[in-house]
C-alpha positions in Angstrom: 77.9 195.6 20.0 79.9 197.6 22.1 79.6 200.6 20.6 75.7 200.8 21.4 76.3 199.2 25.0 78.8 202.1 26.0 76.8 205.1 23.7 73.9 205.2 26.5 76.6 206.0 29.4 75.9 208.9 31.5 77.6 208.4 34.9 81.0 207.1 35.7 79.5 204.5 38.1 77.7 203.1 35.3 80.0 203.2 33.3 82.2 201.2 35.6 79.8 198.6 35.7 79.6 198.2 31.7 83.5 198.4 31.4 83.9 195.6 34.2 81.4 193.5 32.0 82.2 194.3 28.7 86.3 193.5 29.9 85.2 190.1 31.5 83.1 189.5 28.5 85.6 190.0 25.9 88.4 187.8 28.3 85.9 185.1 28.0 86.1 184.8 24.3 89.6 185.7 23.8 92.5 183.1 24.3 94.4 182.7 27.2 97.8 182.5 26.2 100.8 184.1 27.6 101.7 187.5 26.1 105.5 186.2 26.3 104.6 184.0 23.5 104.9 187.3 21.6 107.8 188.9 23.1 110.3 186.3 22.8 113.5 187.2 22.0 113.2 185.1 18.8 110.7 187.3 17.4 111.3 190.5 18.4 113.7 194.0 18.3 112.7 195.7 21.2 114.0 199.1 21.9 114.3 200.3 25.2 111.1 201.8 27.0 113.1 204.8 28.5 116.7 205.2 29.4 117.9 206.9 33.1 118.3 210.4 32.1 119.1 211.9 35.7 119.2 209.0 38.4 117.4 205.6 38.5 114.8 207.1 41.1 114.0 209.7 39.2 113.3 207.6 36.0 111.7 204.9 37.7 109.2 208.0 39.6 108.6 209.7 36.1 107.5 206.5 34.3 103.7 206.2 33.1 104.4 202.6 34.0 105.1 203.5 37.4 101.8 206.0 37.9 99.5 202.8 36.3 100.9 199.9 37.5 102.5 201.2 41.1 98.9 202.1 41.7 97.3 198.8 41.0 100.0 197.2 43.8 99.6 199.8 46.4 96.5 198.4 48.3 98.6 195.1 48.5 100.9 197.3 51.1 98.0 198.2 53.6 98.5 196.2 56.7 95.6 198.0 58.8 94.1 199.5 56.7 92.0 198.1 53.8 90.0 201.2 51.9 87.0 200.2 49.5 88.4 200.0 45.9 87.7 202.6 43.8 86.4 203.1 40.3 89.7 203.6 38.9 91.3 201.1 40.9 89.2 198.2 39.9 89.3 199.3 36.3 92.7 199.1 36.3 93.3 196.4 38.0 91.0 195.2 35.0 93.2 196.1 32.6 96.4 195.1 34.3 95.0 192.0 34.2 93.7 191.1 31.1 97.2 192.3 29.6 99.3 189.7 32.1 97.1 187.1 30.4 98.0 188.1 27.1 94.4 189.3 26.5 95.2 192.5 24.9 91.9 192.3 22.3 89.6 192.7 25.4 91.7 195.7 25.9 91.8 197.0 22.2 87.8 196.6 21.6 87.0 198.4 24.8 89.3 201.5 24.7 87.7 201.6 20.7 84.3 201.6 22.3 84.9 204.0 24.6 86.2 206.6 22.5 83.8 205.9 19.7 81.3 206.8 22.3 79.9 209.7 24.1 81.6 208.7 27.2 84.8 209.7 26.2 85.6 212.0 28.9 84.4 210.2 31.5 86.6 207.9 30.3 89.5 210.4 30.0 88.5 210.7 34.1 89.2 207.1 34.9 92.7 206.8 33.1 95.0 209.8 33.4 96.3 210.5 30.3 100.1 209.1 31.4 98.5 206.0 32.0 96.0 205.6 28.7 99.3 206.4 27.0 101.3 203.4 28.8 98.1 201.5 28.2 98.3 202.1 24.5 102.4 201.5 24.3 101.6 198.0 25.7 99.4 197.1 22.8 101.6 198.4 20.1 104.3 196.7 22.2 102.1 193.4 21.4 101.4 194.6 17.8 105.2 194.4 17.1 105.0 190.9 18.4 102.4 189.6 16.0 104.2 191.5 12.7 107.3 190.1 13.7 105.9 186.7 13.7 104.1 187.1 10.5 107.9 188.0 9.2 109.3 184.7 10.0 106.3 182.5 8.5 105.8 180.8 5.6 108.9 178.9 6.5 106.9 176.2 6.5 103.6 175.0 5.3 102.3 174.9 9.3 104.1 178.5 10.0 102.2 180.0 7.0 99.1 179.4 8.0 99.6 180.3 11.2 101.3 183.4 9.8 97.9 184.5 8.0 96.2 184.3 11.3 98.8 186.7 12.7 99.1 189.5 9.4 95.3 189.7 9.8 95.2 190.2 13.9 98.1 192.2 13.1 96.5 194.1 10.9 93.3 194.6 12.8 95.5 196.0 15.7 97.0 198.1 13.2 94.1 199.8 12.0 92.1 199.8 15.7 95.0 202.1 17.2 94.9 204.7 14.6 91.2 205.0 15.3 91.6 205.4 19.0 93.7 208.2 18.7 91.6 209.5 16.0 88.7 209.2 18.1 90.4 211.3 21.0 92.4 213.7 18.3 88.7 214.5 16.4 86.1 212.8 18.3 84.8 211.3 15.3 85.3 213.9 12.8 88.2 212.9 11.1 91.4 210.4 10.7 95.0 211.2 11.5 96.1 210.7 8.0 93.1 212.1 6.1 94.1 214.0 2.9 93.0 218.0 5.0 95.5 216.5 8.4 98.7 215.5 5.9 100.7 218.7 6.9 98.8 219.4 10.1 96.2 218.1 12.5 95.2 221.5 13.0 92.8 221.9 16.3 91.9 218.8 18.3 90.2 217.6 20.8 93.2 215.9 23.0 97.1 217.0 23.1 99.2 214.5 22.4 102.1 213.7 25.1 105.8 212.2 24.4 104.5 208.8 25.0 101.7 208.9 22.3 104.3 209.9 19.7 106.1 207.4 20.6 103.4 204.9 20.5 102.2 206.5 17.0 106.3 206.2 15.3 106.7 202.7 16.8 103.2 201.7 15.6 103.9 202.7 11.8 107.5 201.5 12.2 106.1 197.4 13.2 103.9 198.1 10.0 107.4 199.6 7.7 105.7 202.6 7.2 108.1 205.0 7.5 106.3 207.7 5.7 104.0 207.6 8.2 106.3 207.8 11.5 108.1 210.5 9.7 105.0 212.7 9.9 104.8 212.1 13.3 108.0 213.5 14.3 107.1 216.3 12.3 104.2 216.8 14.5 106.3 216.8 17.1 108.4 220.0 16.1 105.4 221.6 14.9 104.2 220.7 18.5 106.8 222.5 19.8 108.0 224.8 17.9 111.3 227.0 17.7 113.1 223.7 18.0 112.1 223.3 21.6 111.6 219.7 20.8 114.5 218.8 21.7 114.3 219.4 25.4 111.2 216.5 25.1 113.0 214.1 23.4 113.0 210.9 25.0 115.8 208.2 24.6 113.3 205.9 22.7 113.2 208.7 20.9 115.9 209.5 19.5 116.5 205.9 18.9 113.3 206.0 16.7 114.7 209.0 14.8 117.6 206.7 13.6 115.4 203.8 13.0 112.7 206.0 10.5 115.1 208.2 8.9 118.4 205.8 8.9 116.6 202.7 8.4 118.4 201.4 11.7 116.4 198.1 11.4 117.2 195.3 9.7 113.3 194.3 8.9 112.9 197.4 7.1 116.6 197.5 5.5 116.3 197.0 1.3 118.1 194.4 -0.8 119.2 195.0 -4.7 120.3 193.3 -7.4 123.9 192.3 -7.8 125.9 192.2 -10.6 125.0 188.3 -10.1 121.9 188.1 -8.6 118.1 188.8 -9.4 117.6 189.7 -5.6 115.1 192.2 -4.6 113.6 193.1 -1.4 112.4 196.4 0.1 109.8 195.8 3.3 109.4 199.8 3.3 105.2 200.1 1.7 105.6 203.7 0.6 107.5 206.0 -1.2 110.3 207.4 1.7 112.3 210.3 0.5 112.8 211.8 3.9 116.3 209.3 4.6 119.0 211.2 6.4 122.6 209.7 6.3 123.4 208.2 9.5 126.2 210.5 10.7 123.9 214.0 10.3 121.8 212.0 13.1 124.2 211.0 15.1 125.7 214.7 14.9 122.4 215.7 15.9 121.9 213.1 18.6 125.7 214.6 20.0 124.9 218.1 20.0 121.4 217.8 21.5 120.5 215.1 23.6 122.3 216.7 26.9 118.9 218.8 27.2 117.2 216.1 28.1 119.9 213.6 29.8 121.7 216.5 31.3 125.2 214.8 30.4 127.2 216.5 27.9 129.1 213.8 27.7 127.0 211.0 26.2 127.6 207.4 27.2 126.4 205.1 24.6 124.9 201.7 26.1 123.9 198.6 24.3 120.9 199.9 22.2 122.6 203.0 21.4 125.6 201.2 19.6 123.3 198.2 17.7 121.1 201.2 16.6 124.0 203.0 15.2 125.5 200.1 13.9 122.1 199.3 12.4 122.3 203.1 10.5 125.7 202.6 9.3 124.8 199.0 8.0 122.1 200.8 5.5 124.4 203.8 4.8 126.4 200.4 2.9 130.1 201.3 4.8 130.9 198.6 6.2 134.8 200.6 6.8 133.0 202.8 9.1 131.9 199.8 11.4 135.5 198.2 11.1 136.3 201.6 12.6 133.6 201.4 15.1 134.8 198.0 16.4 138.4 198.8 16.9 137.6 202.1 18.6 134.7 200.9 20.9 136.7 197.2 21.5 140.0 197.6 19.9 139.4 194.8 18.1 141.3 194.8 14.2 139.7 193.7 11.2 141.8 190.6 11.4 140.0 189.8 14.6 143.3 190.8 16.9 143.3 192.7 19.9 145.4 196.1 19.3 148.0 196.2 21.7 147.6 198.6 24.1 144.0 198.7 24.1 142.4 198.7 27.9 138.9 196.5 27.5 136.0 198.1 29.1 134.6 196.2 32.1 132.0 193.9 32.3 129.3 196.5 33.6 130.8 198.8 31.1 127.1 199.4 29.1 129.4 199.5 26.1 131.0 195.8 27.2 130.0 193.6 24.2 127.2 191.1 23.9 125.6 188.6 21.9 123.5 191.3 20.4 126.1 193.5 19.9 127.7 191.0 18.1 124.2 189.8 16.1 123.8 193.6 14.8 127.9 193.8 14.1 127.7 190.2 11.9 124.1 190.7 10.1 125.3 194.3 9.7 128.7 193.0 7.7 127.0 190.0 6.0 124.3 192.5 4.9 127.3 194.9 2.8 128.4 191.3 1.6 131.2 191.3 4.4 130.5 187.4 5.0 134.0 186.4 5.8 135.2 189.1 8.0 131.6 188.8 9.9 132.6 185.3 10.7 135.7 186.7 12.0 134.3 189.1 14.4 132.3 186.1 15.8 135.4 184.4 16.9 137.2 187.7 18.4 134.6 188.2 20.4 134.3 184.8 21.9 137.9 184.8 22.2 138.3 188.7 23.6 135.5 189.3 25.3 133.7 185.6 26.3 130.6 186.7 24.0 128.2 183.4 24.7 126.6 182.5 21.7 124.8 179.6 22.8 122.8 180.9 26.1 119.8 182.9 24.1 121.1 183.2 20.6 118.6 181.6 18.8 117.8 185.5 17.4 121.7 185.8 16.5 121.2 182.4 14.3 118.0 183.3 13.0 119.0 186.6 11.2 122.2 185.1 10.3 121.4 182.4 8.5 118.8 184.5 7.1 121.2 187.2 5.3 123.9 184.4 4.6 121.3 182.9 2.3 120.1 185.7 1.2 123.2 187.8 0.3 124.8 184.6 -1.2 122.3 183.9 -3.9 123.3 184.3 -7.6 121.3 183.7 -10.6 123.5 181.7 -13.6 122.0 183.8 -16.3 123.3 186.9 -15.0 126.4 185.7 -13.8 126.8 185.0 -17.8 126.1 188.8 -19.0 128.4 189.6 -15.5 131.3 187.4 -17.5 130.4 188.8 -20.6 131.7 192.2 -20.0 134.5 191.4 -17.3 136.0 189.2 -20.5 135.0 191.8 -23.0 133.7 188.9 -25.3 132.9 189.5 -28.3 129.6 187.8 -29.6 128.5 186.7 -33.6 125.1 188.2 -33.1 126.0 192.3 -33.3 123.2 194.8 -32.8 121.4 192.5 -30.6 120.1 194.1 -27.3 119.2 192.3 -24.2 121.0 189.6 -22.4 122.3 186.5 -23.9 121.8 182.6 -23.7 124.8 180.0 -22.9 123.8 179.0 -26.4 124.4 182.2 -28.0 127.5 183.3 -26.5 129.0 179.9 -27.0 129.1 180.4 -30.8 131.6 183.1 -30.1 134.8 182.2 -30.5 135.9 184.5 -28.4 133.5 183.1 -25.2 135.9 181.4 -22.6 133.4 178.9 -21.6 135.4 176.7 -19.4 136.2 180.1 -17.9 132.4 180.5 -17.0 132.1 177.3 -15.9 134.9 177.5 -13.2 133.3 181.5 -12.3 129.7 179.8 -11.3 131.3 176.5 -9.7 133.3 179.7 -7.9 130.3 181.2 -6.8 128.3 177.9 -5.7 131.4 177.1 -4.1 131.5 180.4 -1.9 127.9 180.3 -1.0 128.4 176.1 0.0 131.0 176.5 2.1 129.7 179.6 4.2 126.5 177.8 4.9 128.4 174.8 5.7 130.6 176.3 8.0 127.5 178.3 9.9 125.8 175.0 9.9 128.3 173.4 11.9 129.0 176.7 14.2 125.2 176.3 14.7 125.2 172.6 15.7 128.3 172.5 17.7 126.6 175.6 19.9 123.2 173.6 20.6 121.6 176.9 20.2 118.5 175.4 19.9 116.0 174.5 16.7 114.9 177.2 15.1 113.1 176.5 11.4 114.5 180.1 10.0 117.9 177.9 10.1 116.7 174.5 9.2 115.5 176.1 6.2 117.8 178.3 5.0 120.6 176.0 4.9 118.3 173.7 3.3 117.4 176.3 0.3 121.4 176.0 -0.3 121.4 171.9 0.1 119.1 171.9 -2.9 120.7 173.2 -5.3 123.6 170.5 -5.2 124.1 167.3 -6.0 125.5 166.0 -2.9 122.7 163.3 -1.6 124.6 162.1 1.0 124.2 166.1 2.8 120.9 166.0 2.4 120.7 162.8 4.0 122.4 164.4 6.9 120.3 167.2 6.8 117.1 164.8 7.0 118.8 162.7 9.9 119.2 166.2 12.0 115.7 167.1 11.3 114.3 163.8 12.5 116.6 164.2 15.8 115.1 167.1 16.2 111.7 165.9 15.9 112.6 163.2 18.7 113.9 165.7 21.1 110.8 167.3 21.1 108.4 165.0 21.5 107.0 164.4 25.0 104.4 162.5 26.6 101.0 163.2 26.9 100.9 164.3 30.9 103.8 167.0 30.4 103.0 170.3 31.2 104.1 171.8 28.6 103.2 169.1 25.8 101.2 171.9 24.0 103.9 173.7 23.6 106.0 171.0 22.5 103.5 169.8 19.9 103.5 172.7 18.1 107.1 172.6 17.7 106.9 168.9 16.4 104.6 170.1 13.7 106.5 172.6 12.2 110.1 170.9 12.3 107.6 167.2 10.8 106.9 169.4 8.2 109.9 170.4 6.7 111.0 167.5 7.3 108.4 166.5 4.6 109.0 169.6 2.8 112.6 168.2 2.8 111.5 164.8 1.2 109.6 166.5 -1.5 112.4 168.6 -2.5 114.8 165.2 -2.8 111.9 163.4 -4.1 111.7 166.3 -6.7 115.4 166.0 -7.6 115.4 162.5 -8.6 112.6 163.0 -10.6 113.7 165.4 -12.7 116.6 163.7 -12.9 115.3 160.9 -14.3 116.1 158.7 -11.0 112.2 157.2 -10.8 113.2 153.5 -9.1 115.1 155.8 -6.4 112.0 157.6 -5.6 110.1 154.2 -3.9 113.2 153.8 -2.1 113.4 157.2 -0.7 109.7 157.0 0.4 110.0 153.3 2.2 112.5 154.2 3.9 112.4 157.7 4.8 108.5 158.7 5.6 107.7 158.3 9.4 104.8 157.0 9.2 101.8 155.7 7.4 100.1 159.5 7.0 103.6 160.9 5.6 104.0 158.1 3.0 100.3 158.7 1.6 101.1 162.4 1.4 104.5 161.9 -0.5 103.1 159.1 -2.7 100.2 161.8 -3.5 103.1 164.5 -4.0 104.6 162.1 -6.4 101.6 161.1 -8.6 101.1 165.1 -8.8 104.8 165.2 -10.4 104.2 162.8 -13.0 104.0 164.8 -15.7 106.7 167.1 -15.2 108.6 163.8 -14.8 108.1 162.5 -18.5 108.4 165.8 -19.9 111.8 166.1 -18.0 112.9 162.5 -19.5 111.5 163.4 -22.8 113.4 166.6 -23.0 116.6 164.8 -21.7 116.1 162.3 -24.4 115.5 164.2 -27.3 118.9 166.7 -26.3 120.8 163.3 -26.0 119.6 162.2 -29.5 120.5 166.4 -31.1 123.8 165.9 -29.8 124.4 162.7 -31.2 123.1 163.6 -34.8 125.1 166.6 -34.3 128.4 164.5 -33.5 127.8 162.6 -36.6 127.0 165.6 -39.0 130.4 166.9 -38.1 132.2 163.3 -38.2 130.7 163.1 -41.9 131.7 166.9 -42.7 135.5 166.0 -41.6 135.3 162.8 -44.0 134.0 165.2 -46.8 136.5 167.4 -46.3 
């Protein structure tokens, strides 16, 4: 529809009129909710828009932000004098608008109509290209939001919905800002990663400045394409040439070159298999072979960033050092950020100050925070580090005051999340693991592949009370480290946050111990009255969204206990559980439901039970009777 409204433009002034409807058309339709929704520190790794590289005047001055946004203000400033808006002004002003009220599609159709259109230099005449560019940062800004979110759904049955509504806005934002800049790159005769542009865009139609490569990298870095923002910064030298790059890049950046080619984010950062577990995750959607090790960056970021900042001697700030901690953390040494932290805070790996050491100040931009200390712990639990990360936490309290209460629901979030994930192990290949640490010799020779309990037990040689005490070992470890966050957690009030709730709960699970999980389901349900309010509070919207995710895994929770007794052959429990643990009549129906469901598995469980009861018995007796014979 827009498309054919803008294709008949001829004249700015009409095409002022269309945009102003088409903007307030598409505002209409689109919800008003608060972009901060999407920016929350919960959600979201941000890095820094643009560092000061000379003085905070001059950076504030150079800033697209500052040519877009200081414009739409300066009218406000005229006390005489009150001059008819112009075209430019009251677009923007448009714009600026519909992105304070978090309507960022009106925005995103209407820059794709535009430069699907004919009008796209009149367009390119109402929006300087520093501004466009700004414009454009602010929606992959908002993309980032919605991919993040998608990353933390499916924790629950209500978050999972809600997180397909987000990968396919997500996605649609995705796909609606490579085609604006392929419309202005080709005007409609090609795409910015067709098959002829893969080594070079060749001759186009608009020049790409520092902020749209910026916009470009951080666009396929929200989506984990790294193959993608690689070519970008390829661009960029081929740009300029000679290695005269350099003297354009920006501290954003830089950053971005650690985060593509070091994997200096922990969203993209891969998991393998352990010589216990079955674990496998890798975000990154493509083939990347273009990795550099984290110290040929860094050498790089040393040797040429002066052209740009003009200080030969660097200062690293906040982002700088998570970044680079970030790098490290992928490179797998966790001895080089042991290092890191006793140079930087002279803090030893046994959490003590090392005497001598003169702390930085407060507005040191190296003084330690609670994302500094997020980055150092994810970073150590990530290389399996779990005890000394725990460690670190309470240095850092101790030496420096690090809060981690005030805003740390992101520093429990990915904590929990790495605990739980680094601390899985799967029993069958904990066996083959035991199998060749005890060099046991098994009765079945020349057979390949791995081995059942069953099977090595018939070896005389298997130490299985050995193997029993390495996995109760193991589930001990994992317990007691999601135990002790759990109560670090609680005692700090950080906050509920369903990323902890349930990863702590995926460990409850997998015990016996009903009177945790009873805890666990009391907390919940505290939780749930916290955060209900009544009807006529402002922010009882917000409020009830909450109650529905932490009611449902609170039901989720029921379920799983539900599931427990039933395979355990506990059936007269399972009333019990339900008449006294469901909150109210709607709950009660859905677990009885849940339970009819079940049945089956139920009896088959028994069943199974039974008959293994009744094998070992005959079994017993077979060799009673042999030892008679004998």
């Amino acid at each position: 529809m827009l498309s054919g409204a803008f294709a008949g433009v001829r004249n700015i002034e009409r095409l002022k009129k269309l945009a102003t409807r088409s903007l307030s058309a598409q505002a209409a339709t689109a919800p008003a909710e608060s972009s901060s929704e999407f920016y929350s520190q919960e959600y979201t790794e941000e890095l820094p828009r643009q560092s000061n590289t000379t003085t905070i005047a001059h950076a504030l001055e150079s800033r697209p932000a500052n040519s877009f946004i200081g414009s739409l203000s300066s009218i406000h400033f005229a006390s005489t004098y009150n001059p008819r808006r112009t075209t430019r002004d009251e677009l923007k002003h448009e714009i600026n608008r519909l992105l304070r009220t978090g309507q960022h599609r009106a925005v995103l159709k209407t820059f794709d109509a535009w430069t699907s259109s004919d009008s796209v230099e009149e367009f390119q005449n109402l929006l300087s290209h520093d501004e466009f560019s700004y414009i454009m940062g602010e929606l992959v800004y908002y993309q980032k939001g919605l991919q993040n979110r998608r990353g933390v759904g499916a924790l629950s049955s209500q978050d999972s919905i809600k997180s397909d509504s987000d990968s396919a806005e997500s996605w649609e934002y995705q796909q609606t800002i490579r085609k604006i800049y392929s419309n202005l790159l080709f005007r409609g005769e090609g795409y910015i990663y067709s098959r002829s542009k893969r080594n070079s865009l060749g001759v186009t139609h608009y020049d790409l400045n520092v902020k749209d490569y910026e916009n470009l990298i951080q666009l396929e870095v929200n989506n984990a394409k790294l193959d993608l923002a690689s070519k970008w910064f390829q661009r960029f030298e081929q740009q300029y040439p000679d290695n005269s790059h350099y003297s354009r890049m920006t501290y954003k950046l830089w950053l971005l070159r650690f985060v593509v080619y070091a994997i200096a984010s922990p969203s993209n950062w891969t998991v393998i298999p352990t010589a216990v577990n079955t674990v496998k995750k890798d975000p990154v959607r493509a083939a990347f072979k273009s990795r550099k090790h984290w110290l040929v960056l860094f050498n790089e970021f040393a040797q040429k960033q002066y052209l740009i900042s003009g200080n030969t001697h660097f200062t690293f700030d906040k982002d700088a050092i998570t970044t680079v901690i970030y790098s490290i953390a992928n490179s797998r040494e966790p001895h080089q950020i042991y290092s890191m932290v006793k140079e930087l805070w002279g803090i030893d790996e046994k959490g003590r100050m090392v005497s001598g050491f003169k702390k930085h100040l407060p507005d040191d931009p190296r003084y330690p925070d609670i994302d500094i200390l997020r980055a150092l712990v994810i970073s150590l639990v990530y290389n399996y580090q779990a005890v000394s990360s725990m460690i670190f936490v309470n240095a850092f309290q101790e030496h420096y005051g690090v809060d981690v209460i005030e805003g740390s629901k992101h520093f429990w979030n990915s904590l929990f999340k790495w605990a739980e994930l680094t601390s899985r192990f799967c029993e069958d290949k904990a066996l083959q693991y035991f199998l060749r640490k005890t060099k046991t010799k098994l009765v079945t020779p020349g057979q390949r592949g791995n081995f059942t309990i069953q099977e090595a037990q018939k070896s005389p040689d298997f130490d299985y009370e050995g193997f029993l005490t390495f996995i109760n070992d193991l589930q001990t470890q994992r317990r007691r480290l999601m135990d002790e966050l759990w109560k670090c957690y609680k005692m700090c009030n950080a906050g509920f946050s369903p990323r902890v709730f349930v990863s702590y709960f995926a460990v409850l699970k997998e015990s016996t111990d009903d009177e945790k999980i009873y805890e666990y389901l009391t907390e919940v349900a505290s939780q749930l009255h916290l955060h209900s309010l009544s009807k006529d509070s402002y922010n009882q919207s917000v409020s009830e969204g909450t109650m529905v995710v932490i009611r449902d895994i609170y039901e989720q929770a029921l379920r799983s206990l539900i599931d427990m007794k039933g395979l355990a052959g506990d059936l007269d429990v399972i009333s019990v559980i339900i008449r006294k643990w469901t909150l109210d009549g709607d709950m009660k129906n859905s677990l009885q439901k849940f339970v009819e469901s079940r049945e089956a598995a139920y009896e088959r469980s028994m069943r199974m039970r039974n008959e293994k009861q009744e094998a070992e018995i005959q079994e017993d007796a077979d060799e009673g009777l042999l030892g008679i014979m004998v």
